[in-house]
NUFIDREN-269838 format. One line per 5 residues: number of its first residue (from 1); their letters; for each residue z, x, y of C-alpha. Coordinates in steps of 0.001 Angstrom, whole numbers. Each point is the difference from the previous one (the first is absolute). Example, Ala and Ser with C-alpha at 12.3 -4.5 7.8 and 13.67 -1.06 7.14 Angstrom:
# NUFIDREN-269838
1	AS	7800,12300,-4500 | -660,1370,3440
# end
This chain:
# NUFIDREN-269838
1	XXXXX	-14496,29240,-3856 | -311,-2317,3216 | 105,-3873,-704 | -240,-2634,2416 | 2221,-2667,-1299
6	XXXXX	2835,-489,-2392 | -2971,-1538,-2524 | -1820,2551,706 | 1895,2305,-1304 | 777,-1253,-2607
11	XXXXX	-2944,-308,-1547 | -315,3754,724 | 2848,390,-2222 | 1881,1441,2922 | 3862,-1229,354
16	XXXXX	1351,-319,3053 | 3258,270,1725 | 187,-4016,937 | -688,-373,-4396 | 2591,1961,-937
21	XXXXX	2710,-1666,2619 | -1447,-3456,-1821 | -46,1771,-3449 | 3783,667,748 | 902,-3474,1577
26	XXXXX	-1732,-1937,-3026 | 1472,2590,-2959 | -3663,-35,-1467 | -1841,3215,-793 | -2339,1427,3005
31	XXXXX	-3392,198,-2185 | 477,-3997,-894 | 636,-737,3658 | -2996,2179,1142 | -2101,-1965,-2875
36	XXXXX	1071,-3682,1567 | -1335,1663,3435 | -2779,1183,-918 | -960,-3456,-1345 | 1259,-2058,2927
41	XXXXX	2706,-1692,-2048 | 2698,1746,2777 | -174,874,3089 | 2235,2251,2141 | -557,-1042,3451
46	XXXXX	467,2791,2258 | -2242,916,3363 | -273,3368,562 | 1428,-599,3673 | 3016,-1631,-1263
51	XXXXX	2277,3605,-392 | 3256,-1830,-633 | -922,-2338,-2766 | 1859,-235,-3597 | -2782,-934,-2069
56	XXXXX	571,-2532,-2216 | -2774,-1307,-3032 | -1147,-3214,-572 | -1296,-1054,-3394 | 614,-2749,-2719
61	XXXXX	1333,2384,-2054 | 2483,1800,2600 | 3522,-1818,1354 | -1033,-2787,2343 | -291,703,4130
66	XXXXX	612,-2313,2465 | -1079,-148,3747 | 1533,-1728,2615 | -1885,-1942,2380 | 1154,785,4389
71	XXXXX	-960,641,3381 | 102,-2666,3071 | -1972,-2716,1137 | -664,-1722,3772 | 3663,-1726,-527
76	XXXXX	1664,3065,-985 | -528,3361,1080 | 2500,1399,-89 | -557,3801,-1774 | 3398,773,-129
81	XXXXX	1281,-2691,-2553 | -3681,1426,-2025 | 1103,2753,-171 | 3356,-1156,-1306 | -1718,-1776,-2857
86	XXXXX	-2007,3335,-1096 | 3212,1507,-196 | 1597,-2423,-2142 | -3143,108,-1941 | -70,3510,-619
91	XXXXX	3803,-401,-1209 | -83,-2837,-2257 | -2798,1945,-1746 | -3411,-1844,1253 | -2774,2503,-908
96	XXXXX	-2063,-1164,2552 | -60,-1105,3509 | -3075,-2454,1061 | -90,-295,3731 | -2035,-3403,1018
101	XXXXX	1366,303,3795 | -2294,-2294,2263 | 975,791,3130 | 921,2979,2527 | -783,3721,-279
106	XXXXX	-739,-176,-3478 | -1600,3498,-402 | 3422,1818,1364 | 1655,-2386,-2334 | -1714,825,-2966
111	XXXXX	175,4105,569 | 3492,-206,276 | 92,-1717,-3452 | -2415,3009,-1621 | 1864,2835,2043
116	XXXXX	3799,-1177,-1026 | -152,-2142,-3137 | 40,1183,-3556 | -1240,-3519,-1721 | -4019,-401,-492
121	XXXXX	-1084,-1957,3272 | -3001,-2610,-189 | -1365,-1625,2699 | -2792,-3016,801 | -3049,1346,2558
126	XXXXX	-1019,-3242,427 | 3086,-1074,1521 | 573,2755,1947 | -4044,48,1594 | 1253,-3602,1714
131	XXXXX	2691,1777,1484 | -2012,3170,922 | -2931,-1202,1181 | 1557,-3071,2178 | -2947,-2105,-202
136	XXXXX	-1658,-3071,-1410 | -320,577,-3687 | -3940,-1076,253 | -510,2798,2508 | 1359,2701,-2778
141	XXXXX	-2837,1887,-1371 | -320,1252,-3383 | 420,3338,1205 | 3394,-484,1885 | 1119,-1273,-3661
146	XXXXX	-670,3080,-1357 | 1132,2267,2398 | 3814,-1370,30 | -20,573,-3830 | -795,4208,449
151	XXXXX	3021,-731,3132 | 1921,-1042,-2907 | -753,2522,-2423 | 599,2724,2789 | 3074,-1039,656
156	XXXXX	1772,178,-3579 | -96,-3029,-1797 | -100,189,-3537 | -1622,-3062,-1015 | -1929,-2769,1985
161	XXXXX	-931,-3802,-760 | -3429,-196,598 | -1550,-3885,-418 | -3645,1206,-1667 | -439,-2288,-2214
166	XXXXX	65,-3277,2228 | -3968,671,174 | -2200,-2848,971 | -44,-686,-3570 | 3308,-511,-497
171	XXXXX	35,-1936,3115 | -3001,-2573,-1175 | 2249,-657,-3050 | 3206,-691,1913 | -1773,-2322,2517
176	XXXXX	-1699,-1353,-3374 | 3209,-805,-1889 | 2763,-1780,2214 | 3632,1301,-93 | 2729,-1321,748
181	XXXXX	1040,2935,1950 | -2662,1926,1201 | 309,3324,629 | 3580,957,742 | -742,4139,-115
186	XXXXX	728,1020,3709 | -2744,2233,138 | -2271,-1813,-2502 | -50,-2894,2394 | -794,2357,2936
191	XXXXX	-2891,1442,-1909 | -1581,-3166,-779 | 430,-1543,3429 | -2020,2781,1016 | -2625,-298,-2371
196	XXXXX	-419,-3489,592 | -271,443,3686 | -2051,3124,658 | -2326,-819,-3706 | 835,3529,-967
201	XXXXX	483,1128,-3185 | 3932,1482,-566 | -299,3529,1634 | 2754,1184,-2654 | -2761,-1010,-2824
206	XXXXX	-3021,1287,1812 | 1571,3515,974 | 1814,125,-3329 | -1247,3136,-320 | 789,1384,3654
211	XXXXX	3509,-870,-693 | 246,1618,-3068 | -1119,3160,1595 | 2863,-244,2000 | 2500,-696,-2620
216	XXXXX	-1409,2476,-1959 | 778,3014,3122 | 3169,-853,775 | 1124,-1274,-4350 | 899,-3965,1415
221	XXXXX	159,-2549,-2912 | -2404,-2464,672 | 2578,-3540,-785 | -2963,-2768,-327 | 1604,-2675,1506
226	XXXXX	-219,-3748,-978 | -1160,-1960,2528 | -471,-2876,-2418 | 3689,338,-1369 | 1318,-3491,-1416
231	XXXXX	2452,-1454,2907 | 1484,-2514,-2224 | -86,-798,-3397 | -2680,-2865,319 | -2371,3323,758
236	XXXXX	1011,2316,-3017 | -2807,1242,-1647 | -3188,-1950,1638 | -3280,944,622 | 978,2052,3557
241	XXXXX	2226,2091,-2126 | -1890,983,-2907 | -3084,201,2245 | 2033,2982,2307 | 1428,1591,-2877
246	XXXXX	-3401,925,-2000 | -1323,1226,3445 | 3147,1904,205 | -499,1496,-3329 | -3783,1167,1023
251	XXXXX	1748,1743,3037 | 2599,1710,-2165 | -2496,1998,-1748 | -1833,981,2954 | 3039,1536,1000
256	XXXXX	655,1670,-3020 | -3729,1646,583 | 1365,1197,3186 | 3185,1891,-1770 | 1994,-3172,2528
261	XXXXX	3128,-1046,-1519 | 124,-3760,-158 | 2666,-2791,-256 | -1000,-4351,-417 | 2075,-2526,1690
266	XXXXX	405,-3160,-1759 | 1742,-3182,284 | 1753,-1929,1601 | 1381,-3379,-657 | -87,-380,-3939
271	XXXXX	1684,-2568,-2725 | 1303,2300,-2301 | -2016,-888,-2963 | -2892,1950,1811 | 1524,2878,732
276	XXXXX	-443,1751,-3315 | -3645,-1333,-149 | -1303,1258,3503 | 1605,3883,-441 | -2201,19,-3377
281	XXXXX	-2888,-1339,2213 | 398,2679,2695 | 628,2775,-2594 | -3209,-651,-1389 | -1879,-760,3311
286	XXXXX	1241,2462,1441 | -18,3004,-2694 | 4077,1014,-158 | -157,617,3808 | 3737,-494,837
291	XXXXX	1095,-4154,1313 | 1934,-326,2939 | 888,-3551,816 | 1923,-2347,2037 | 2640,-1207,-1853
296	XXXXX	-1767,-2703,-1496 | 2116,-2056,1290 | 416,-3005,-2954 | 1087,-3017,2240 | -904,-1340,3454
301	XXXXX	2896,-2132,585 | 2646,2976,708 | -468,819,3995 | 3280,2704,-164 | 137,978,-3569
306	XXXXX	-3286,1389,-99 | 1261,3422,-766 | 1111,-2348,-2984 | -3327,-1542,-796 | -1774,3489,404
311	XXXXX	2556,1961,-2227 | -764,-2245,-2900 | -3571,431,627 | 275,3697,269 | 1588,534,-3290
316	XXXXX	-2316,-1993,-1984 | -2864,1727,2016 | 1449,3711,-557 | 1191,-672,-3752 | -3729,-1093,-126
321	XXXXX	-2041,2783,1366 | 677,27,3659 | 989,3229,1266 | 1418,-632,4124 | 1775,-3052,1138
326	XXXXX	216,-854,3702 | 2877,-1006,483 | 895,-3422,1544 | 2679,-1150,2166 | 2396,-3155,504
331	XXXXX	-1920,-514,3318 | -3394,213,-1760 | -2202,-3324,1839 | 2614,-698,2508 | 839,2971,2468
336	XXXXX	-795,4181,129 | 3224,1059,-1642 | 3136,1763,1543 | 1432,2852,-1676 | 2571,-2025,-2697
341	XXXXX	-3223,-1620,-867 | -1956,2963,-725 | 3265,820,-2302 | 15,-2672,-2011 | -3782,-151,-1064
346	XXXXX	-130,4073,-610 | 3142,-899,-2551 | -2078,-2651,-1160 | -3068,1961,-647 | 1871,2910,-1434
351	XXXXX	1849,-2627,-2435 | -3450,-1112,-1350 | -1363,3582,-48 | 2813,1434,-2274 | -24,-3291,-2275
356	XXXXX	-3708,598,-776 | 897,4012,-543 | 1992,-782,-2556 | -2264,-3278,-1886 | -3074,2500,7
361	XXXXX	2135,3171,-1544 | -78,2387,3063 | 1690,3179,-1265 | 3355,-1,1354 | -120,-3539,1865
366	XXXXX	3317,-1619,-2494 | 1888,3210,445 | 1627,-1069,3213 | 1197,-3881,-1311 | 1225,2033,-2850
371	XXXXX	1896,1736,1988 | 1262,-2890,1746 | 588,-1442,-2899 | 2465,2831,-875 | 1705,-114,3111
376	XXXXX	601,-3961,-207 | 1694,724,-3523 | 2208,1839,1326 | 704,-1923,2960 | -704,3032,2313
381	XXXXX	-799,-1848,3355 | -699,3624,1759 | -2652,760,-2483 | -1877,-3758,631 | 304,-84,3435
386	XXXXX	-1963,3854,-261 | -2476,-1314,-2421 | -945,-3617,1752 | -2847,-418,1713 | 1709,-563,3343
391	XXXXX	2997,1662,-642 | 1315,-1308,3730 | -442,-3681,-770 | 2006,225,-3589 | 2556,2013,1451
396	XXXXX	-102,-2350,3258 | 678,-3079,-2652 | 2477,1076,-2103 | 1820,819,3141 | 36,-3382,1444
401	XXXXX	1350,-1484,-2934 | 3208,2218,-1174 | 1033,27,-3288 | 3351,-454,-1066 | -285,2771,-2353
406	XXXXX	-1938,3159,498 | -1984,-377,-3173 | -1402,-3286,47 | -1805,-2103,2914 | 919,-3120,1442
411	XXXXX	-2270,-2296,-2054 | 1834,680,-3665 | 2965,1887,1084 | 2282,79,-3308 | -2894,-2133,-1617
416	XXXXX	-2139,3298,80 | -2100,213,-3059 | -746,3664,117 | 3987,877,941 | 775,-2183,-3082
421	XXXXX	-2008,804,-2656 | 356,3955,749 | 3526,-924,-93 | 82,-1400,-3170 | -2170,3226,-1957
426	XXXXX	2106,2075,1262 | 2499,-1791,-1618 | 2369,-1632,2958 | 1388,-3510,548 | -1930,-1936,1972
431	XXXXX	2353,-3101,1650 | -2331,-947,2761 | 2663,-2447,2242 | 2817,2212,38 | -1649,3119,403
# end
């Protein structure tokens, strides 16, 4: 039976070989996958040009992804150190690459990413037509718009940010209710300087359907970005917000007519007791489509610790109902970040992810601090270092700080709790200072 995207088939009842790799990855049973599918409750983003892909699921109700934000700007363009970044991505166990480069030969860029990387890549049109197009924004017509989101699907990418539901609407009610902030969504504000200067309506709302017809050929996940996404906590939650989020929920069903697999972006800078509030709102505004959000980030006074901030935001959001967290890094607001940067906030991000896996009862999530847990009874440093997160960096600090004894570290040394107490039940003598 043919099927045109990974909804699609599902709702033909037909399994395919990207459901079972997920099936596998999440230990749940294929038929309850394909049923979450079928509904738009996960998505599997996977163009049908992208050959090299591991396909990974994203859902509530599945092990939480992350996706790490790259690609270089008019003060660093260097492709080399990008390229660095994806692989350290790819290592540390990002399931998806966003690249938001500004600058350069983006398109060669881009197919290299789809042709040689195994992570889900996402990309932002809008940001990329500036570059294309090398023109005043005002002089970009609605059609150029459109036809750099088909460039995108043709070239691989699995999932794209699309701003659709900054409409004038939306816009009327952000210019009617002051922020703080603004807008602080890169390509929200480039949508809505455009609207306000050409009098257009968004192209990305008008042609909704257009673009959909291109998603729908080539199986991208529409990601409805949030143009009016809170950039500090002053913002959380205000008219803007909500007013994007139920237009964003009328545009995820019009996907779902289309058989298009769809993903909502969300906030932002949040106080944290929103968080659990506003992934309740979008799971009902938005029908169970799958919540990918930006940290939220739970402070604004923490310039280099925002992979911090963001972390504690994330696992709130995903023990809450949010299914993808971007990750953030320490250089978040100040800089594009080098390579130890993009390190730190993937750790981060994966830190959060598997602390919500195991508050909402993933199958399987606890079994690897159990097993930690194990090896830190029995003092077996081999056995951490293999189970850590970044097994370099807690092999790297136990290094710089020697032990005098083999099977302690240099913080209790004889005052070890776990040496001492296994000591004792097995029955030994346990001196401490003259040991």
């Amino acid at each position: 039976m043919i099927y045109t995207t990974q909804m699609d088939a599902a709702r033909k009842g037909i399994l395919t070989d990207e459901m079972k790799i997920v099936a596998r990855k999440e230990n749940m049973s294929e038929q309850e996958l394909l049923d979450y599918i079928a509904k738009g409750q996960v998505i599997i983003p996977c163009n049908k040009n992208h050959k090299c892909i591991s396909p990974s699921g994203i859902g509530a109700m599945l092990t939480t992804k992350i996706n790490v934000n790259l690609g270089t700007s008019r003060d660093s363009e260097d492709w080399n150190v990008e390229i660095e970044k994806v692989q350290w991505a790819v290592e540390l166990g990002a399931e998806a690459i966003m690249d938001l480069s500004s600058c350069g030969d983006t398109r060669s860029f881009r197919r290299r990413l789809t042709s040689e990387c195994s992570a889900m890549i996402g990309t932002v049109p809008i940001y990329d037509a500036v570059v294309y197009y090398h023109k005043p924004l005002k002089e970009i017509t609605a059609r150029e718009w459109i036809d750099v989101v088909r460039m995108h699907a043709e070239d691989g990418v699995d999932f794209m940010t699309i701003h659709c539901g900054i409409n004038q609407a939306t816009a009327k009610r952000f210019m009617d209710n002051k922020r703080l902030m603004n807008i602080v969504s890169r390509g929200g504000s480039i949508i809505f300087a455009w609207m306000q200067m050409t009098g257009n309506e968004n192209p990305f709302y008008e042609y909704y359907d257009e673009i959909l017809d291109i998603c729908r050929e080539y199986d991208v996940t529409m990601s409805l970005g949030d143009a009016c996404r809170p950039g500090c906590i002053e913002d959380a939650t205000d008219t803007a917000q909500i007013e994007e989020l139920i237009t964003l929920g009328e545009l995820t069903k019009r996907a779902w007519e289309k058989d298009v697999q769809v993903m909502v972006e969300g906030p932002g800078h949040m106080a944290l007791n929103q968080i659990e509030a506003n992934m309740t709102i979008q799971k009902t505004l938005c029908h169970g489509a799958p919540f990918y959000v930006l940290g939220p980030l739970v402070t604004d006074v923490a310039p280099g610790y925002d992979h911090i901030t963001a972390a504690i935001g994330g696992a709130i959001a995903a023990t809450h109902g949010a299914a993808f967290l971007c990750y953030v890094t320490p250089a978040e607001h100040l800089r594009l970040p080098t390579v130890e940067d993009v390190k730190e906030g993937i750790i981060a991000s994966k830190i959060a992810a598997h602390a919500a896996d195991i508050a909402k009862g993933v199958k399987g999530a606890a079994d690897w601090d159990y097993e930690m847990s194990k090896a830190r009874k029995k003092l077996d440093w081999e056995k951490m270092f293999e189970l850590s997160m970044d097994p370099e960096k807690a092999r790297r600090y136990r290094e710089e700080s020697k032990p005098e004894k083999e099977d302690t570290c240099s913080m209790c040394g004889n005052f070890c709790a776990v040496k001492n107490v296994n000591r004792i039940l097995d029955g030994e003598i346990v001196t401490i200072f003259d040991e």
